[in-house]
N, C-alpha and C positions, 0 to 999 in steps of 0.2 A: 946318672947313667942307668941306672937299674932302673930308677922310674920311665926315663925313656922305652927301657927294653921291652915293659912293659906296657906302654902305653903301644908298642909296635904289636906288641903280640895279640891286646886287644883288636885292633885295628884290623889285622888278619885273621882274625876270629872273625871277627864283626862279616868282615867281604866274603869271607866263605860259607856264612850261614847265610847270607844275602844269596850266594851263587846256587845254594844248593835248594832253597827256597824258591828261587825264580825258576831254577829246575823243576821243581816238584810240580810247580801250578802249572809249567808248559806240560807237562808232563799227563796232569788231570785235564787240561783242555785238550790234549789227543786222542784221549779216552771220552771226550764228550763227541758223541754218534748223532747224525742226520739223518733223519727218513728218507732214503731214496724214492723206494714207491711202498704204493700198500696197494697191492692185490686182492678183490673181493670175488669167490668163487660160487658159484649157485645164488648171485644178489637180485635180491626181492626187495629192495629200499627197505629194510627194517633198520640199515645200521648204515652211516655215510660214514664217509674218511676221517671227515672232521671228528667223529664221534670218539675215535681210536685215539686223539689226545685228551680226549676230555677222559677216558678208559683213564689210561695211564698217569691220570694227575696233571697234565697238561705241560706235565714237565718231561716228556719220552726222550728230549732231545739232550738230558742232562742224565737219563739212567745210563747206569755202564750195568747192572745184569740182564744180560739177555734174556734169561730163565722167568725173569722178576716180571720182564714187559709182557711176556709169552703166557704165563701162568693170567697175569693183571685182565688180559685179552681175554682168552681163553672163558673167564666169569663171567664175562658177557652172555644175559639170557638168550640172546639173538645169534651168538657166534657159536658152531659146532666144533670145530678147530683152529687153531693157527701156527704158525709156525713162523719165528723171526730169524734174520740171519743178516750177518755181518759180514760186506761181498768185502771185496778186496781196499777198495778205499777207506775200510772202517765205515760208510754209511749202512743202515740198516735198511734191510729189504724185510716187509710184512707179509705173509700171504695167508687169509681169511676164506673159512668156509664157512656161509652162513646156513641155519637150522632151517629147512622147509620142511613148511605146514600141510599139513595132509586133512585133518578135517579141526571145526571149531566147534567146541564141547561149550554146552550153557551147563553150568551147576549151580541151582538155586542163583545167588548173585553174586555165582563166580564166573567167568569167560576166560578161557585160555586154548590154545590148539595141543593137536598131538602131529610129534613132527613125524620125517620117515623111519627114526629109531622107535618110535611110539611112545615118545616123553613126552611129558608137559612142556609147553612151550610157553613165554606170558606172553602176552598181546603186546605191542610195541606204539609206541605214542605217534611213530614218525609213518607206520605203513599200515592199511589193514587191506587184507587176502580175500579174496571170494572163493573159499568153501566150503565144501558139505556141512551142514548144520548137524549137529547133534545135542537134542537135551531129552528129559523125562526121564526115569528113575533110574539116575545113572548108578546106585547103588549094587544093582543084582547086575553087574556088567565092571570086568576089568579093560583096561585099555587097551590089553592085547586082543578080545572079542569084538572091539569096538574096530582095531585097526584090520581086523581081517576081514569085517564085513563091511568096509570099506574097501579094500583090494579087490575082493569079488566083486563089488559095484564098478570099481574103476575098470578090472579087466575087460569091460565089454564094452564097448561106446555107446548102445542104442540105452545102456541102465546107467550109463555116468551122466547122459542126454537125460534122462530121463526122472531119475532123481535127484531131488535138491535139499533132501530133509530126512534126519532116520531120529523117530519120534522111539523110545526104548520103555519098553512094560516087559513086566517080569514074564509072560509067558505071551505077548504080543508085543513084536518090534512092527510100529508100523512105517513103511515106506512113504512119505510123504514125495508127492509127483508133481511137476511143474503146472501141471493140466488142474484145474479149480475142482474141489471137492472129489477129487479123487485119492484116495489113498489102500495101499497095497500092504495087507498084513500076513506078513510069513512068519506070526509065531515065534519060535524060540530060533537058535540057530543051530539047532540040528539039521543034520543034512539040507543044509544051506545051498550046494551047489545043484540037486538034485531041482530043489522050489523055482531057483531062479534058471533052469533052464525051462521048466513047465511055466515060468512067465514069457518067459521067449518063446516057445511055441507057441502059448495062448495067444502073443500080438501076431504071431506070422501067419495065425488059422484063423479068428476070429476078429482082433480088434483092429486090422488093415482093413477089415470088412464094415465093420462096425461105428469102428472108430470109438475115442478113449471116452468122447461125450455120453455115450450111449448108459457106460455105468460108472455107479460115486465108489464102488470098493470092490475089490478083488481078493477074495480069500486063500490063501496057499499052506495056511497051517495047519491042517492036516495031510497024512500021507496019501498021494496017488491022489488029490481033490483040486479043483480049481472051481471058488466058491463066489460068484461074483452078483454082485447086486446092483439092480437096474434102476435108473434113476425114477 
């Protein structure tokens, strides 16, 4: 009798760690999340969908911390932000902002952009950008000088048209111009906006007349001068 009692009570041991087990693992498979969507905001092809599995270990669909996949993301050289979320079904919704590049820096035999925060950005195997060039002695220049005289190129059309190359020397940054052997040296970037509107008069008084062929350099680094040399 007592052996039976016991062999009973095994037996209802046994079914209830079975129940409570079968529990648990249904339990983890409703905690295991599906991509709904993945959202790429400001996308320049540096980074595709597929890439965000391969981010997260190629196992996204088996993480249960959201924090973990978001942070995982986030390391991405190419992604600025992201943010994960778990809509109502438990599937996860991504939403990705990708880093754009604002100019690409030669250093010695390093290449990398500066994005619109003006960080380092690395070059991406899958996309590459066209533009503005920058190398030469990147040393006497931080990359906040670098992004600015960049801004002031871009704020104007006829000088974002017109240059394609900022060549940098310690007390001459030369403007390199789409037009053959021509290039425009304004010096240091002291009063920078003051050079580059006296380039803008000089094409709207002289080189509409002239035209760019006429001369291989155009001097602006000194003050009140516009120094230009004829072919």
């Amino acid at each position: 009798m007592r052996l039976f009692l016991f062999i009973m009570r095994l037996v209802c041991v046994s079914i209830l760690f079975c129940f409570l087990l079968s529990f648990t693992i249904k339990s983890e498979e409703n905690l295991i999340k599906n991509v709904n969507q993945i959202n790429i905001e400001n996308q320049n092809n540096f980074i595709e969908k597929t890439k965000i599995f391969e981010i997260c270990g190629n196992d996204i669909n088996s993480q249960k911390d959201i924090n973990l996949i978001e942070n995982q993301i986030k390391n991405h050289p190419q992604i600025k932000d992201a943010q994960v979320y778990i809509n109502h079904n438990g599937d996860i919704d991504i939403n990705l902002k990708e880093r754009i590049p604002l100019v690409r820096v030669f250093d010695k035999n390093n290449s990398y952009y500066l994005d619109t925060d003006c960080k380092q950005m690395k070059l991406s195997s899958l996309y590459t950008t066209r533009n503005l060039i920058v190398n030469g002695d990147l040393g006497f220049f931080n990359e906040n000088e670098i992004c600015k005289l960049y801004h002031h190129i871009k704020s104007n059309s006829f000088l974002e048209s017109l240059v394609t190359q900022i060549y940098l020397q310690k007390q001459n940054i030369i403007l390199i111009t789409r037009f053959k052997d021509l290039e425009i040296n304004i010096g240091s970037l002291d009063h920078i906006e003051v050079k580059l509107d006296y380039l803008l008069a000089f094409y709207e008084r002289i080189i509409k007349f002239k035209g760019w062929n006429y001369y291989t350099s155009v001097n602006l680094k000194y003050n009140d001068q516009i120094i230009c040399t004829k072919k």
